[in-house]
C-alpha positions in Angstrom: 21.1 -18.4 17.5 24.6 -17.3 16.6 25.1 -13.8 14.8 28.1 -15.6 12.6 25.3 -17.9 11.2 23.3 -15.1 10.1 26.3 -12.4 8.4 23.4 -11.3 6.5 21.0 -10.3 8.8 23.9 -8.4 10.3 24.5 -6.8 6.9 20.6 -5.1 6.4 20.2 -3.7 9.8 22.3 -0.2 8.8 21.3 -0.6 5.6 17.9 -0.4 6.5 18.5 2.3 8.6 20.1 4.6 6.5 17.2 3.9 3.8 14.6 5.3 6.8 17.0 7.8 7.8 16.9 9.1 4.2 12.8 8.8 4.2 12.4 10.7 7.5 14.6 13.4 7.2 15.5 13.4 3.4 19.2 13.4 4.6 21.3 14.2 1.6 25.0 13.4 1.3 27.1 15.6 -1.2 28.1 13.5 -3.7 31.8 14.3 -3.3 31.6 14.0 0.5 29.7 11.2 0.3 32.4 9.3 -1.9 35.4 10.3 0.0 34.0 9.2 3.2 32.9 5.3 1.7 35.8 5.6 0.1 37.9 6.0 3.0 35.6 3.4 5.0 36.3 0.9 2.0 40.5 1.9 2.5 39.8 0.7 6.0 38.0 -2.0 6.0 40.2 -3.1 3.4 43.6 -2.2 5.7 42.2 -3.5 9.1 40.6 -6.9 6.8 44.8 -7.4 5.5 46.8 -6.6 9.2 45.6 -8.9 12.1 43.7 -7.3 14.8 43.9 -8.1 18.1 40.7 -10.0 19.5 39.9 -7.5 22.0 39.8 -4.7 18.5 37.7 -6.3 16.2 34.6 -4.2 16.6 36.6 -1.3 14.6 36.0 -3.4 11.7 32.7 -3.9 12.5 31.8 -0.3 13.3 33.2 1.2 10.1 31.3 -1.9 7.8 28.0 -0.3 10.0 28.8 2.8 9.3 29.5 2.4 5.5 26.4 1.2 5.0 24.3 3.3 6.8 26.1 5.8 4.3 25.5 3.7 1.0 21.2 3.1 2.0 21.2 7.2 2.5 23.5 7.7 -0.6 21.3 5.1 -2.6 17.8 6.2 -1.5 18.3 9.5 -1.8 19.7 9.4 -5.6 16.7 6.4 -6.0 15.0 9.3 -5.9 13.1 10.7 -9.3 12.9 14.0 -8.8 16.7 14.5 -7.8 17.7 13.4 -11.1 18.7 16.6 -13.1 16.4 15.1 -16.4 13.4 14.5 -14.6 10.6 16.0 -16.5 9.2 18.0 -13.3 12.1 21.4 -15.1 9.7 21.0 -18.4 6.5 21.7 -17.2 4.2 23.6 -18.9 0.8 25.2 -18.6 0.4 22.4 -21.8 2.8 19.5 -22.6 3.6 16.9 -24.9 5.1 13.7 -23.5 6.2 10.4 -25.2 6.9 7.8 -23.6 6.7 3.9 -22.7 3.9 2.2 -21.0 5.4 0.3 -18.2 1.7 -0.4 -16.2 -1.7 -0.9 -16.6 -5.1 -1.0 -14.8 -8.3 -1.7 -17.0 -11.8 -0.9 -16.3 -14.7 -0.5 -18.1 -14.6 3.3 -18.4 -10.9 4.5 -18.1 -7.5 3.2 -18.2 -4.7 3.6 -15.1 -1.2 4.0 -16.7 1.9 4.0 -15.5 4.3 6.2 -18.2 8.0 6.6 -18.5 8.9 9.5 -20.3 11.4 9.8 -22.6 10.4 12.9 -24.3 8.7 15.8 -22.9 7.8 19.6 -24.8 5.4 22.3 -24.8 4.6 21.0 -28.1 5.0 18.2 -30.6 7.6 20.4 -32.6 9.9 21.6 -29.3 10.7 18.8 -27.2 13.5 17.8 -25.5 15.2 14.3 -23.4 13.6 13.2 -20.2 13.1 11.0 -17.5 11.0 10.0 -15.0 7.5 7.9 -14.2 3.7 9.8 -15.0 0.4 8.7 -14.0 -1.4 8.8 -16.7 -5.6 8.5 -16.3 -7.3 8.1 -19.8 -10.5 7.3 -20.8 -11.4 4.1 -22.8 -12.0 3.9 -26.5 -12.2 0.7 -28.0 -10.3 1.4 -31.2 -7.0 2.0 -29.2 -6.5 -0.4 -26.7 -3.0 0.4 -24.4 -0.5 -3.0 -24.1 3.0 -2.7 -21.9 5.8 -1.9 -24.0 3.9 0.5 -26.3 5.2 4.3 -27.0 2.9 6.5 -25.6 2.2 10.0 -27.2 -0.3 12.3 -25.3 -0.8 15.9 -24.3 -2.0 17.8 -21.4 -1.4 19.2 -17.8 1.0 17.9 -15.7 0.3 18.4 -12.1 2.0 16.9 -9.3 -0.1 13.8 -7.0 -2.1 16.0 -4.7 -1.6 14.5 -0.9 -4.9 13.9 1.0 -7.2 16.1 1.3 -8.8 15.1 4.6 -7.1 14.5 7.9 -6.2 10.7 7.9 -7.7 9.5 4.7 -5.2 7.4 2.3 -2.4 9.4 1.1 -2.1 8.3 -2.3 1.0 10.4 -3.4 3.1 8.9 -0.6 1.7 5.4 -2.5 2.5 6.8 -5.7 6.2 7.8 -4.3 7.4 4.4 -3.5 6.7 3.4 -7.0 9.3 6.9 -8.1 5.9 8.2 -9.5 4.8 11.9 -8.3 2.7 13.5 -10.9 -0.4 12.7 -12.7 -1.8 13.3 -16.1 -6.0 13.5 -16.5 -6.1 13.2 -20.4 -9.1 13.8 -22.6 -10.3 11.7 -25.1 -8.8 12.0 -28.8 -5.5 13.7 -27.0 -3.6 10.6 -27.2 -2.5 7.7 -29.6 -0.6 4.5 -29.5 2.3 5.2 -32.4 3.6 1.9 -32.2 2.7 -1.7 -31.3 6.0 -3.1 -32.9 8.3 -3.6 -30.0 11.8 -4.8 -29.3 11.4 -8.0 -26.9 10.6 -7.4 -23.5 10.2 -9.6 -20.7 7.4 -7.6 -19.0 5.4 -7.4 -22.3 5.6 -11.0 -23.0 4.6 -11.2 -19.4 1.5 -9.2 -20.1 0.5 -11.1 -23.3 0.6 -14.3 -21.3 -1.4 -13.0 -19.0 -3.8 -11.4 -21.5 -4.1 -14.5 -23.3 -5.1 -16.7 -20.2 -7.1 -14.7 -18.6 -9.4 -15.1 -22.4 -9.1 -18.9 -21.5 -10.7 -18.4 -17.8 -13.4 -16.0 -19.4 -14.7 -19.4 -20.8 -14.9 -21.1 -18.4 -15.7 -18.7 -15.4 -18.5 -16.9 -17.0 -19.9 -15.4 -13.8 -18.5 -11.9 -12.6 -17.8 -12.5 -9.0 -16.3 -16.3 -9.8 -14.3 -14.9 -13.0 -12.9 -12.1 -10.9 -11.7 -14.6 -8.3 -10.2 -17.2 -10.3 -8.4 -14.1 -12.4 -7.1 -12.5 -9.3 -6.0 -15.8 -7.6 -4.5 -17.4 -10.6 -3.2 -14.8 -12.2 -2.8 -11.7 -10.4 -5.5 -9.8 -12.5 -7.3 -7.2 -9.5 -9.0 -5.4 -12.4 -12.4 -7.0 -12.1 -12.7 -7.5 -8.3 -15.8 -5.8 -7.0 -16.1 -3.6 -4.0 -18.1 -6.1 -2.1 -15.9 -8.8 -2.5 -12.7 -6.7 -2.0 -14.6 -5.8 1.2 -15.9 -9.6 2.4 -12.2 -10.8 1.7 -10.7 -8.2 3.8 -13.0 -8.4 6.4 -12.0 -11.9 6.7 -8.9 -11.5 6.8 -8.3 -13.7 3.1 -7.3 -10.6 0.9 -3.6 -11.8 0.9 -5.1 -15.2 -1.1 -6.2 -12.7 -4.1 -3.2 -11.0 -4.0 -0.6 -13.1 -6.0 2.9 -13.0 -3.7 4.2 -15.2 -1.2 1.7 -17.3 -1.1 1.2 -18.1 -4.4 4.9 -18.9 -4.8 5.5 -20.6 -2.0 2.3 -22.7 -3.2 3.9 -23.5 -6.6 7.7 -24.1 -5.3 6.1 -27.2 -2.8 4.5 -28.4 -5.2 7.5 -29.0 -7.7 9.8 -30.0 -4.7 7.3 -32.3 -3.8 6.9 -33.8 -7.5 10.3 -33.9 -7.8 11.5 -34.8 -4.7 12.5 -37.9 -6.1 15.5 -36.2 -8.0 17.3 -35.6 -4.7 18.3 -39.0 -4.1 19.5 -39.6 -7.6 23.1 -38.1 -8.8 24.2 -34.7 -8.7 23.7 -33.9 -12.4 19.9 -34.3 -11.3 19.7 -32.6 -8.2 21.2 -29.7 -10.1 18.7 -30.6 -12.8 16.0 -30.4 -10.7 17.5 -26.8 -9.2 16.5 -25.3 -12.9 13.6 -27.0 -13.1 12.2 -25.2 -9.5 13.6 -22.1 -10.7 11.7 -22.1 -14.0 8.5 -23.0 -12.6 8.9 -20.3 -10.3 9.7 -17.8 -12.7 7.1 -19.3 -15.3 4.9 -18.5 -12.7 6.0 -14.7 -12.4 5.3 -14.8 -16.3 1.8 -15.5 -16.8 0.7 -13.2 -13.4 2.1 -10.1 -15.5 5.4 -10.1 -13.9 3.8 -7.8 -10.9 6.3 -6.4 -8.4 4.7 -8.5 -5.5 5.5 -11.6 -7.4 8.8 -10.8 -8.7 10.0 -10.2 -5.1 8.5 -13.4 -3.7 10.0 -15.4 -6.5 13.7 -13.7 -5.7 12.8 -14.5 -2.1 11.9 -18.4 -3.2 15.3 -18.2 -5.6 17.5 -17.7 -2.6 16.0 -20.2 -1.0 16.3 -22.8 -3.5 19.6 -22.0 -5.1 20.7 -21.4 -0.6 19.1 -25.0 0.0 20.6 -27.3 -2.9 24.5 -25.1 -1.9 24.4 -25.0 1.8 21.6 -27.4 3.3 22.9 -26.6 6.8 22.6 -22.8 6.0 20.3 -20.5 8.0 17.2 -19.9 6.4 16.9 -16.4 8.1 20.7 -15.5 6.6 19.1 -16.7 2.9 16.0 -14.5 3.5 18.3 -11.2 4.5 20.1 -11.8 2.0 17.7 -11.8 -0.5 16.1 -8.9 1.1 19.5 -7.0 0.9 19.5 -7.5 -3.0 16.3 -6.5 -3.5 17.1 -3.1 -1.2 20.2 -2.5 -3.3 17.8 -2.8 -6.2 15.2 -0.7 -5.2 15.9 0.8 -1.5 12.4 2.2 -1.8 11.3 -1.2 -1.7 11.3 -1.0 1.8 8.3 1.2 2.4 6.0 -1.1 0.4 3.7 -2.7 2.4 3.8 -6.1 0.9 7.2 -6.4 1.2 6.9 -5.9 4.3 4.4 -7.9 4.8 5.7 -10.7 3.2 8.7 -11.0 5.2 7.2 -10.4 8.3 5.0 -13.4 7.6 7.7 -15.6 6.4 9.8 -15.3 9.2 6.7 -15.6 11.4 5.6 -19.0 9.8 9.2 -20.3 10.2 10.1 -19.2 13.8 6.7 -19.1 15.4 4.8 -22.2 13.7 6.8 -25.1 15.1 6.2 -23.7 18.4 2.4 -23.2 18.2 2.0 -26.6 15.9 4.3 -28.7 19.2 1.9 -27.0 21.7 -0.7 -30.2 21.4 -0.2 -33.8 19.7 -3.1 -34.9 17.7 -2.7 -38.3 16.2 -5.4 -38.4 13.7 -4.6 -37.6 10.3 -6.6 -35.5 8.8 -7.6 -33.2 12.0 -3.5 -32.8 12.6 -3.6 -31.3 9.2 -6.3 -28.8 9.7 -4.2 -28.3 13.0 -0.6 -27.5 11.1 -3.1 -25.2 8.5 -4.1 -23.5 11.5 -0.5 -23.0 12.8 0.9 -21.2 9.9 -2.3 -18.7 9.9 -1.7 -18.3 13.3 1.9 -18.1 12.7 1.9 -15.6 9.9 -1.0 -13.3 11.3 0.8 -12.7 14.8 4.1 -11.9 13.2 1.9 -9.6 10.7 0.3 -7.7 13.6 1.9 -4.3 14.1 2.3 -4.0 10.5 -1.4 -4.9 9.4 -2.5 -2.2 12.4 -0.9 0.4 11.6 -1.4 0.3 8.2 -5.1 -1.3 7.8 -6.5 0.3 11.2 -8.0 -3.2 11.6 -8.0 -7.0 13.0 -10.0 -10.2 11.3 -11.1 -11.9 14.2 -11.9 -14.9 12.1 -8.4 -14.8 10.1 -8.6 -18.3 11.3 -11.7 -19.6 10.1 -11.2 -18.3 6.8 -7.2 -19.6 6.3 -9.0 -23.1 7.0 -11.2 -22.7 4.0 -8.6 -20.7 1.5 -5.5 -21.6 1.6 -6.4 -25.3 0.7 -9.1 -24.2 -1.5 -6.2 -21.8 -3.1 -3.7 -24.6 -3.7 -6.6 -26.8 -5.2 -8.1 -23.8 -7.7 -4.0 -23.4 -8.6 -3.9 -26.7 -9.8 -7.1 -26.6 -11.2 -6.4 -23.5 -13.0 -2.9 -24.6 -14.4 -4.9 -28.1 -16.1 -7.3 -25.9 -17.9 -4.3 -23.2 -19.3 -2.5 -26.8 -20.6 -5.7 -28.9 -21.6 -7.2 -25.7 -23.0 -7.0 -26.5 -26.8 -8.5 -30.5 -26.1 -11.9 -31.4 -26.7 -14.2 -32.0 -23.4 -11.2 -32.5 -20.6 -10.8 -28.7 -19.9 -14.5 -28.2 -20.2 -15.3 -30.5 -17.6 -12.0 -29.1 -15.3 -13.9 -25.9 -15.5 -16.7 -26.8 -14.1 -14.9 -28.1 -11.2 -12.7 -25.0 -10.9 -15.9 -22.8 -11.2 -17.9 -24.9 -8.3 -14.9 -24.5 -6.5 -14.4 -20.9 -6.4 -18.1 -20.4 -6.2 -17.7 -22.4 -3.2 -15.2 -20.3 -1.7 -17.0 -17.1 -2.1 -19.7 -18.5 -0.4 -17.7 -19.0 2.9 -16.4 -16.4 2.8 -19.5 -14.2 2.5 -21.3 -16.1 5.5 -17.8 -15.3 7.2 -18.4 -11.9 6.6 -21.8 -12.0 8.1 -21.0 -13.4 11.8 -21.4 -10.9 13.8 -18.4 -8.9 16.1 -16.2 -10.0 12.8 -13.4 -7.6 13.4 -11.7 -5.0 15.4 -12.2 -1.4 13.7 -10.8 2.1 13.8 -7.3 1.2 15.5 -5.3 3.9 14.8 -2.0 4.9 16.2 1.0 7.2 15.5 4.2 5.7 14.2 6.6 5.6 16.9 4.0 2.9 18.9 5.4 0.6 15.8 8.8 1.1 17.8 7.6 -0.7 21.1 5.0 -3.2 19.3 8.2 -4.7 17.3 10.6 -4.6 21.0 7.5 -6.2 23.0 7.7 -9.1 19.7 11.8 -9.3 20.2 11.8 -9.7 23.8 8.9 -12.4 23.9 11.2 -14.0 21.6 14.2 -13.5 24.1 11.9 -14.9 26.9 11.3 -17.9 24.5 14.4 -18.7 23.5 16.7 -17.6 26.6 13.4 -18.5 29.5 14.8 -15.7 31.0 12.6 -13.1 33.1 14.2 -10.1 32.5 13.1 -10.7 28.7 9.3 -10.9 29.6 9.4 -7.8 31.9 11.0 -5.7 28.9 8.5 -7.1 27.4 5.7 -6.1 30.0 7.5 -2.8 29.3 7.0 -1.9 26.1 3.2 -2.7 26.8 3.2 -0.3 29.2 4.2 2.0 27.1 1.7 1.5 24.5 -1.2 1.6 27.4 0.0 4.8 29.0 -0.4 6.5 25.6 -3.6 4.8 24.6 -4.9 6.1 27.8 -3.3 9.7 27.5 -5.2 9.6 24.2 -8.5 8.3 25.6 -8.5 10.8 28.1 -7.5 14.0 25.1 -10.6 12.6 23.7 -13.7 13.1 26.1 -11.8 17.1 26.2 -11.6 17.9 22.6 -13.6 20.1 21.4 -13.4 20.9 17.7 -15.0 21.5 14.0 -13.9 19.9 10.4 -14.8 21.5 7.6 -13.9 18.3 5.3 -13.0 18.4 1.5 -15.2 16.9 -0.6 -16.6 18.0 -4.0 -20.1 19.3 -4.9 -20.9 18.7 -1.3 -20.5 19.7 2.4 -19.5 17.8 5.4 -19.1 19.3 8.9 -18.2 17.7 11.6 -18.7 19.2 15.5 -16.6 17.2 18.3 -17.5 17.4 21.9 -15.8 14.9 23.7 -16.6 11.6 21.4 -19.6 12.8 20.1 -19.9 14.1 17.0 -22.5 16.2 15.4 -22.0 15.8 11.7 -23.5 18.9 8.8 -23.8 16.7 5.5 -26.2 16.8 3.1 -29.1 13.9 3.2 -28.0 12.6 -0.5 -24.6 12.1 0.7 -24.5 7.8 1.9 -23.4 6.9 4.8 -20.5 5.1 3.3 -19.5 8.0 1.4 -19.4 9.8 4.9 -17.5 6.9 6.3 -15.0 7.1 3.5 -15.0 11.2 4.0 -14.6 11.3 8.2 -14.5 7.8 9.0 -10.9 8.2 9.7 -10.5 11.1 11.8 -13.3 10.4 13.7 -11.6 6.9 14.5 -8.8 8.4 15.3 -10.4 11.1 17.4 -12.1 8.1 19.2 -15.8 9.0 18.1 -18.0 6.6 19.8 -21.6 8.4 18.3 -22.6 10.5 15.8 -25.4 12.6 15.0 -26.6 14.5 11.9 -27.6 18.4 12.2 -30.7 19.7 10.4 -29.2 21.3 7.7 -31.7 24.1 7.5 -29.7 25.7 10.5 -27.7 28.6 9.4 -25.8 29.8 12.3 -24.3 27.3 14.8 -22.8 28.5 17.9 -20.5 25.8 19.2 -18.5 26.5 22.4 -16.4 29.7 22.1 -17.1 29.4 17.5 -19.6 31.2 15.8 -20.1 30.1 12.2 -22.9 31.1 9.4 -23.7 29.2 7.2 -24.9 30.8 3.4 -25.6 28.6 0.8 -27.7 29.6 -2.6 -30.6 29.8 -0.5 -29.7 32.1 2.2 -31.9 35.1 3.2 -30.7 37.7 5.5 -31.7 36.7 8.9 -32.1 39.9 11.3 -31.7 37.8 14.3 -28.1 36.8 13.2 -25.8 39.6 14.8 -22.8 41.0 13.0 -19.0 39.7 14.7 -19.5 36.2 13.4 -15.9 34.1 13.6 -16.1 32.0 10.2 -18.8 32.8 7.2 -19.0 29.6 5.6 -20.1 29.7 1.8 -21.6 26.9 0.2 -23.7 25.5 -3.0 -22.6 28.6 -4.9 -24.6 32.1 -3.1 -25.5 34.9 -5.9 -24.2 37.3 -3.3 -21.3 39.9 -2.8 -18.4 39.3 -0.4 -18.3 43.4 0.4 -22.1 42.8 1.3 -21.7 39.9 3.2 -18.3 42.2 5.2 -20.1 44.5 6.0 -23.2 42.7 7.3 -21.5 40.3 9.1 -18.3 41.3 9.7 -16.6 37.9 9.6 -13.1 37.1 10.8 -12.8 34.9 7.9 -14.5 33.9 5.0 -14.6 29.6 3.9 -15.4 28.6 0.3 -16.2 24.8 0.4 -16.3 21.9 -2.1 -20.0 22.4 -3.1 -19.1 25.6 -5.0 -18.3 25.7 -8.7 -14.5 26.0 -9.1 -15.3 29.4 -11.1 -17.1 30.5 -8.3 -14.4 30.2 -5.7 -11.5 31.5 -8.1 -13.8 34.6 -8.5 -14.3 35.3 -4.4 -10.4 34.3 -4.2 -9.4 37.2 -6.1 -12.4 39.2 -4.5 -11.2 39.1 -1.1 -7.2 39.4 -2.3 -8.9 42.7 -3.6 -10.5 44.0 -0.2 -7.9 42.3 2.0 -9.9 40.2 3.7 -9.2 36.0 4.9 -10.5 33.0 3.1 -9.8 29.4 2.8 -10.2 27.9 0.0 -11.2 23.8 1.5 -10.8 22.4 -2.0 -7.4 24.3 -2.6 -6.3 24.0 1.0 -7.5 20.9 2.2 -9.9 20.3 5.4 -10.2 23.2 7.8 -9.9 21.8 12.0 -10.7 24.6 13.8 -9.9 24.2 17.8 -12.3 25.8 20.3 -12.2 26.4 23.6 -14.2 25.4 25.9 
């Protein structure tokens, strides 16, 4: 491949980096500085672009292009930023606020509402308030007389705090989620503290979007009437998540199908072969209908966009599909990795933060796995019938797109469908077909019988679907669980993928011992970590509320304090993680009657509303561990016990805890608060 074929490609590598650079070390660039240095890099590149260079000096050109925008992706990420703005509404907050605003989001279920809020007006009452910006999470509950569309001014009161991180080592950080959106504070708002004030609206793209949505998703209501097939056709079709249920969240992303319900690349890529294909015709005719036929690929993409609610995910696929269209029907002998960068260097000059969402970067890394990889796997064997070479090309792209996917569905998902395969045989048709079958019953919906026997079909179908996927689920050894691994392995994961690619390409040995490499790398630290495993020895005392989970690690055993009541998948969803990472091969519950536990060089007691002064229990304890709210005095328990420091967990009445937080400020002594704080690991020695 030859770098002048592929300027673009060229062009997003330093802009890329300066975006991370800004996200890893919040580098900020004075705005003065920053301007006289890309302007002065503009002066030059402009100078050394008018004189001629000699050959053997060209890469000053180069270097300062590199370097400019390196500068630009810090400059524009960092003032991307919300909360650097000087209006942001973070300078306003209250103990109580008022806030008014525009609905830009929503997520619907049957008890509460999910918003997404811009503010435009912020105050510490309805009387006093004054110009703002910035995103809010807003959390409301439902009330069926006021029903929240997009587009509709806002008007609420309450606290603003800012998105807590995670409380537990490992879990999902939601705020850092919430961050590549620009939104970092939330808004818990009680019922009657809020009103719609307007549903008359200037025109908006987004909220016509939404109404299309809204309106379709009535149609497939009639003719999906059961929950799990409804939700199904609602996400596939339309982009509508809001009625998936836990278990078939679960059996989709064990299967590795959850990209099919998830309305993106896919999707769009689904709908643009289709059209070409219709239309394919137009090509050969003259050029007033090739360019005819341009528009009409564009507009079905974007229609598309429309009725799925105009989700980010889908607005970036259908920019991605744009470039390609518009790139194809300009340049057919253009690189198809220089349209992609380029369309990925818009978007990043959009939105640089763009770059740390997940899908986006899953979507490209599956797209230019399907297009470099999938010729290569699909010419490994010749089949010459039909209908099993098509399974065969079906297979390639899952293959295709899965392996490019790797590092970046590890790292973040901590897991690996073993039968991705299996189930991209049955859903990826099966999507294209319920597509189709979905679009007939939106245009047949107002004649008689047609769309009624369509949605049968579609409903059979879907059913259909479900049920594969479900006796998927249930073959046993499924999936690879509980891979966990820091951030920097993503660095030789993605070198290992570029020099198999070199040794491809190039046949080259060098290539596939770099390669060999970068494995090493990865196995060396797998087994440093193994090895840090069978030694560690330490305690958790996890944050969870109204309960208590303690976990005891010697070597990869762990001995777990919870309370019976608490499921195991609740205790999954509070340890799993850690324990994953910690490389827990058993567990085992304590009996929770046990209140002191003595574990290597740790003494802890244990007093809970129960507790009864045990004589046998000597004074010099290391951590006194209150829980489920004990009618008893700190000064009592000091001098009885003599602890080094006291632990107030989450099964204690937020009251409760306040009150022994300002106890022990009042008679010096330590505490840590867990629900305040966060979970407590406490290293011992052995």
């Amino acid at each position: 491949m030859n770098w002048r074929e592929i300027p673009f490609v060229r062009l997003c590598i330093p802009l890329a980096l300066g975006i991370l650079t800004s996200f890893s070390v919040h580098l900020w660039i004075d705005t003065y500085c920053a301007m006289v240095v890309q302007g002065g890099t503009i002066l030059f590149l402009v100078a050394a672009n008018s004189f001629k260079i000699k050959f053997v000096s060209r890469w000053y050109f180069g270097a300062g292009l590199n370097v400019f925008l390196f500068l630009f992706g810090c400059h524009l990420s960092y003032f991307h930023h919300g909360l650097h703005g000087r209006s942001h509404f973070q300078s306003h907050i209250k103990q109580q606020n008022y806030i008014l605003g525009k609905i830009k989001e929503i997520n619907r279920n049957k008890k509460s509402y999910r918003l997404i809020v811009k503010v435009l007006l912020i105050g510490s009452d309805s009387m006093n308030e004054s110009s703002a910006n910035g995103q809010l999470l807003v959390y409301l509950p439902a009330n069926g007389d006021l029903d929240p569309y997009v587009g509709d001014w806002f008007l609420a009161k309450g606290h603003l705090r800012r998105i807590a991180g995670p409380s537990n080592p490992y879990s999902f950080d939601f705020s850092r989620y919430m961050s590549i959106k620009n939104t970092h504070h939330r808004l818990f708002i009680q019922e009657g503290n809020w009103r719609i004030l307007s549903n008359d609206q200037d025109f908006s793209i987004v909220r016509l979007a939404h109404q299309i949505q809204n309106k379709f998703l009535k149609v497939l209501q009639t003719y999906l009437p059961e929950s799990n097939e409804n939700a199904v056709g609602a996400a596939l079709i339309l982009g509508h998540k809001d009625e998936l249920t836990k278990e078939l969240k679960s059996a989709y992303s064990d299967t590795g199908a959850m990209h099919v319900l998830a309305v993106s690349g896919l999707h769009v890529g689904l709908i643009y072969l289709g059209l070409s294909s219709l239309l394919a015709f137009l090509n050969r005719a003259n050029r007033l209908m090739r360019i005819l036929n341009i528009f009409i690929q564009l507009g079905g993409v974007w229609s598309f966009a429309l009725i799925t609610g105009a989700a980010p995910s889908v607005l970036r696929a259908s920019a991605m599909l744009s470039f390609l269209i518009v790139g194809r029907a300009l340049h057919r002998e253009a690189s198809i990795y220089n349209v992609l960068a380029a369309s990925a260097f818009v978007l990043l000059c959009i939105n640089p933060f763009t770059l740390a969402d997940v899908g986006f970067q899953l979507s490209y890394s599956a797209l230019l796995g399907i297009i470099y990889f999938q010729p290569k796997i699909y010419g490994l064997f010749y089949i010459a019938n039909t209908w099993l070479d098509y399974l065969w090309k079906l297979l390639s792209v899952g293959i295709s797109a899965q392996l490019a996917t790797l590092p970046v569905s590890l790292f973040y998902f901590q897991q690996f469908p073993l039968f991705f395969w299996l189930s991209g045989l049955v859903v990826v048709p099966a999507a294209t077909l319920i597509l189709g079958l979905g679009f007939l019953v939106f245009s047949l919906h107002s004649v008689p019988f047609l769309p009624e026997l369509i949605g049968k079909v579609l409903f059979y179908v879907i059913h259909s679907v479900n049920t594969m996927i479900f006796w998927i689920q249930s073959i046993p050894y499924g999936k690879l669980e509980g891979i966990f691994f820091p951030v920097w392995v993503l660095v030789p994961l993605f070198l290992c993928f570029f020099f198999v690619i070199l040794t491809i390409e190039y046949l080259q040995l060098k290539w596939g011992i770099a390669a060999l490499f970068c494995l090493l790398v990865i196995g060396i630290w797998n087994l440093s970590k193994e090895c840090t495993s069978l030694k560690q020895r330490r305690i958790v005392i996890y944050s969870v509320r109204n309960g208590t989970v303690i976990d005891f690690f010697n070597g990869q055993t762990a001995f777990a304090f919870a309370p019976t009541k608490l499921a195991e998948d609740q205790l999954r969803y509070v340890a799993g993680n850690f324990r994953q990472w910690s490389r827990i091969n058993h567990q085992r519950r304590l009996d929770q009657t046990i209140g002191e536990i003595n574990f290597h060089s740790i003494r802890i007691v244990i007093v809970d509303g129960y507790f009864n002064r045990d004589s046998t229990i000597l004074p010099g304890v290391d951590y006194l561990l209150l829980r489920e709210n004990p009618r008893i005095s700190l000064r009592d328990l000091e001098s009885t016990f003599n602890p080094g420091q006291f632990i107030f967990d989450g099964s204690n009445s937020r009251y409760k805890t306040e009150q022994w937080n300002r106890e022990c400020q009042e008679l010096g002594l330590r505490c840590i608060d867990i629900q305040t704080h966060g979970a407590l690991v406490i290293e011992a020695t052995p």
